[in-house]
N, C-alpha and C positions, 0 to 999 in steps of 0.2 A: 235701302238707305237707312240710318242710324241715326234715332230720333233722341236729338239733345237739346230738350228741355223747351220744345214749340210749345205755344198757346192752344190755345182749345179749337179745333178743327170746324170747319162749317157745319159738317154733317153732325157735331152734335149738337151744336147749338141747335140746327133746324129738329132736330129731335126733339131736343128740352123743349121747344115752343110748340111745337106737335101735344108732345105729352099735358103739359101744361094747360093749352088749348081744348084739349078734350077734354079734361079734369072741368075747367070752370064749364064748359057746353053743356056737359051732365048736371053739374052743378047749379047750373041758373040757366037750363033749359027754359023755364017761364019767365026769366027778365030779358027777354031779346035785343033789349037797348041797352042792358049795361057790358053786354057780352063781348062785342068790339072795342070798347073801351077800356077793358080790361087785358085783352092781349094787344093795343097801341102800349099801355103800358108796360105789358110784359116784355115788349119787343125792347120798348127805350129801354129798361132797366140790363137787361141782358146786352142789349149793346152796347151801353158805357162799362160796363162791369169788362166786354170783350174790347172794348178801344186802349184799356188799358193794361200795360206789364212790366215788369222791373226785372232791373239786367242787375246782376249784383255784380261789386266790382271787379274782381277776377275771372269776368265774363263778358263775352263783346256778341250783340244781337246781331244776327243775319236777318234782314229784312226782305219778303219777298212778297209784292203785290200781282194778283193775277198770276203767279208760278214765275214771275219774271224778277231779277235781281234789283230792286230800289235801293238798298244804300245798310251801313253799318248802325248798330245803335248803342251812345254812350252808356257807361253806368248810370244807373238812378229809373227813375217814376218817367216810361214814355210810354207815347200815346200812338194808335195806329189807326188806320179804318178796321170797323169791328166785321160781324158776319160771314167774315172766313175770306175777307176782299185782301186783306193784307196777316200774311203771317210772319211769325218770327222764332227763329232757331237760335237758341242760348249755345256758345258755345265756350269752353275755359281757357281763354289765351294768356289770363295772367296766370294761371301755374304753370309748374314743372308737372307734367305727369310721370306716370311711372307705369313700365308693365315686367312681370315678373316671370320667368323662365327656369319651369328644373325645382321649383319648391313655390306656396304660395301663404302670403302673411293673413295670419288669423286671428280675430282681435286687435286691430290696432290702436295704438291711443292706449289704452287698457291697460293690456300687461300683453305686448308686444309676442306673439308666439309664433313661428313656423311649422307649416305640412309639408312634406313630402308624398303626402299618400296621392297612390295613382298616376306620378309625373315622373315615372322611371323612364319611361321612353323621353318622356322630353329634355330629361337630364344625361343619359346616357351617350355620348360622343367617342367617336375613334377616332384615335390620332394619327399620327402619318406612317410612327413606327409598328400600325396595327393594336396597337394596345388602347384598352380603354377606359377612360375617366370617368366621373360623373360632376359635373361641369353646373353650376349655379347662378346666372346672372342676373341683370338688371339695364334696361335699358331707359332712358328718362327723353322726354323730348317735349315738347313746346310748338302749339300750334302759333305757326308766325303768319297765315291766311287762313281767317274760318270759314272765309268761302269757298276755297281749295279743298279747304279740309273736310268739309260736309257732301258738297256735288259732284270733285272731281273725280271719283272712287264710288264705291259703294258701302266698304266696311275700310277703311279708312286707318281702326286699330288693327284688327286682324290682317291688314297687308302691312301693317308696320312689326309685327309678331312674325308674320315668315318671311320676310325677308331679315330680318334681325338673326331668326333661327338659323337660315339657310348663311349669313352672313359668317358666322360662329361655327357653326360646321365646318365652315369653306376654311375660315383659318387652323381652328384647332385639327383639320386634315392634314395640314401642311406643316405640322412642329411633330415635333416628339413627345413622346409621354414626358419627358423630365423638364423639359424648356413648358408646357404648360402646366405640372405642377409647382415647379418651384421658379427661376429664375425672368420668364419670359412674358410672364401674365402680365402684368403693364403695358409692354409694346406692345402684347396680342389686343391687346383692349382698342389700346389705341387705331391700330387700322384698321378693328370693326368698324368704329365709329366713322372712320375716314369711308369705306367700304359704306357704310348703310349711309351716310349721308347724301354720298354720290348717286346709289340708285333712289332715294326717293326724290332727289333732286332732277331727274329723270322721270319720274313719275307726277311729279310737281304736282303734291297733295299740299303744299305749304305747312310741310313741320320742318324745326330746326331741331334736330337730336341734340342734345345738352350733354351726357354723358353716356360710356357703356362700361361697367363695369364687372367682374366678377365678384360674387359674392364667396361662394365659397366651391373652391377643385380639388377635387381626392379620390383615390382612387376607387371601384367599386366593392360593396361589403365582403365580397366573396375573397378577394385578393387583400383588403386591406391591411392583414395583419400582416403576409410577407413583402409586402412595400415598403412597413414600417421598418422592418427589418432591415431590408438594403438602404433605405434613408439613413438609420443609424449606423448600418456599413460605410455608405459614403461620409457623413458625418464624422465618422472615425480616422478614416484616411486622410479626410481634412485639415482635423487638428495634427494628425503626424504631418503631413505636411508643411502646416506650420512650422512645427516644432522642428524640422530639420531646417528649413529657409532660415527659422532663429540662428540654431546654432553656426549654419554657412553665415551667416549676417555677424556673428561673434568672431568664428576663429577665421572667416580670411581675410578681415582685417588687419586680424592680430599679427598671422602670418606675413600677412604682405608689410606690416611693420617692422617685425624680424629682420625680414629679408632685406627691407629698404638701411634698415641699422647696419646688418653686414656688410651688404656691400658700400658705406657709406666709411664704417673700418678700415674695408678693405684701402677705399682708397687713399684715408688715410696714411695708411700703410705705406703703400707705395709711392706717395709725396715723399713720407718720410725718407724711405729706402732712397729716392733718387735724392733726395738733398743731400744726405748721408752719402753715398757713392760720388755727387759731384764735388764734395765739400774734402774728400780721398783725393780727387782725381786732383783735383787742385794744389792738396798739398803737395802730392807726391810730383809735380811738376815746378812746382814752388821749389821742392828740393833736387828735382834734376838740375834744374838751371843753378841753381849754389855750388851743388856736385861741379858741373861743367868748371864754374870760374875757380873752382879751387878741391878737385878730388880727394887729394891726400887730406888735407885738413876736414872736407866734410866726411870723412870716410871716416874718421876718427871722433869726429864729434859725433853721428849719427850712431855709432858701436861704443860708445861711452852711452847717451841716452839710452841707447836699448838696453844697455846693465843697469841700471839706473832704474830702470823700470822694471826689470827683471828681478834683480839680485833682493830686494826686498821679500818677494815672496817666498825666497829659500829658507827653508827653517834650518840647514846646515849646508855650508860653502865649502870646497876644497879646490885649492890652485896646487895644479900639477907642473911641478917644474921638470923640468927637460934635465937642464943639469946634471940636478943633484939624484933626479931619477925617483925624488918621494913626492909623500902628498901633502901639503901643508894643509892642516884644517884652520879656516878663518872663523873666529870667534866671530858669534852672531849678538854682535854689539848695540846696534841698532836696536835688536829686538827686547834687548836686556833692558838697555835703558827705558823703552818705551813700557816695558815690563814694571822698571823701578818707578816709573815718575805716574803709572796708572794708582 
């Protein structure tokens, strides 16, 4: 079991008062009365010194009399039965802990620095599509029972370390090389955490996992430089892809505006055409029915109009008379004048 931060043990205190013991016996071998009165005292001093211990406050005491559970102890200055009758186990409920997997932080506070050395195995993961990463996490968690956390177990962080391990394996088996280096790492995170909080809830050690994150995934040294490569292959194809989605976003707009302009023309068009054809069809009915109520005279007025409309456009007229068998040329009068008055 994993000793967090107990008091001082019976067995040494009975030592210290052993050794002590002998010390003054040698030493006032000849005062035989002051002898016992001197380890009465040695005894009381040692025991107020062991009745007392302070929980600092991001720590909560586990109390145990006779090896049997008595009760929690607040932060501050408490008191216990001394000579090893009542012990007590510090444990840290008010932090976050943290344990580190695949690299470990050296110097911290300081100037902050990371190792790698020696944790290739523990960093090295294969994926699902057989290929392999080297994979950097962090998992944090919070004892929420320090009496769970101390008895129920034996090593308490080291089952929290391989199941975490074995947790992150299990996922990063089941994705691809490309969904764990780029896009997926979030959601992988996330149902670690789901995943390891379930089995230690199972194991009810009383920790609550707080987070699990990656620190940092990439591929192994040996490979790294042609990953880089296809990264910026795909990176490549990316942006054209882009760039064509733009242009499709540009011109079939434009197109589909074209198109909507023509045929909006067209119909145009064809309004006009039938109004134009009905607005025909109408006359020329208009003038059958005049024809009917008077043939000869409409035949004669509608072949007059048509000269009329006609004969202007001639730049030279000739009326062929039957008679006389010649041609008479008609002066283009009309045209003269409009000639002389321009």
């Amino acid at each position: 079991m994993q000793d967090w931060g107990k008091g001082p043990s019976s067995e040494d205190l009975e030592r210290k008062v052993v050794e002590i013991a002998d010390h003054f016996k040698k030493k006032f071998s000849a005062q035989k009365g002051i002898l016992p009165l001197l380890i009465v005292v040695v005894l009381l001093v040692i025991g107020a010194y062991s009745s007392m211990y302070e929980v600092d406050t991001e720590e909560t005491g586990v109390v145990l009399r006779f090896g049997k559970f008595l009760g929690f102890a607040d932060p501050g200055l408490n008191f216990k039965m001394p000579l090893g009758i009542d012990r007590v186990y510090l444990v840290p409920t008010g932090r976050v802990l943290k344990e580190e997997f695949g690299f470990r932080t050296v110097k911290p506070n300081v100037r902050t620095t990371y190792s790698k050395k020696g944790l290739e195995e523990e960093s090295l993961t294969l994926t699902g599509d057989l290929n392999v990463s080297d994979v950097e996490w962090i998992v944090q968690f919070q004892v929420s029972d320090p009496f769970k956390f101390i008895f129920r177990i034996k090593d308490p962080v080291g089952t929290i370390r391989d199941i975490a391990e074995a947790m992150v394996r299990k996922a990063i088996g089941n994705a691809n090389v490309t969904e764990v280096l780029t896009t997926e790492r979030a959601n992988l995170a996330n149902e670690i955490e789901l995943d390891l909080q379930s089995t230690l809830n199972q194991y009810d050690i009383g920790v609550r996992i707080v987070t699990v994150k990656f620190q940092d995934v990439t591929p192994p040294d040996p490979v790294k430089a042609a990953y880089n490569e296809v990264n910026e292959s795909e990176q490549q194809r990316e942006s054209l892809i882009f760039q064509a989605r733009e242009q499709y976003n540009r011109e079939v707009p434009r197109a589909r505006g074209e198109a909507k302009k023509v045929l909006q023309e067209a119909e145009g068009y064809a309004v006009e055409r039938v109004n134009k054809a009905r607005g025909e069809t109408n006359r020329f009915l208009a003038l059958l029915t005049e024809y009917r109520k008077a043939p000869s005279v409409t035949r004669s007025r509608i072949y007059l109009e048509t000269l009329e409309e006609v004969l202007p456009r001639l730049d030279e007229i000739y009326i062929m008379d039957d008679k006389n068998g010649g041609a008479l040329p008609l002066l283009p009068l009309r045209k003269s004048l409009q000639g002389g008055a321009k």
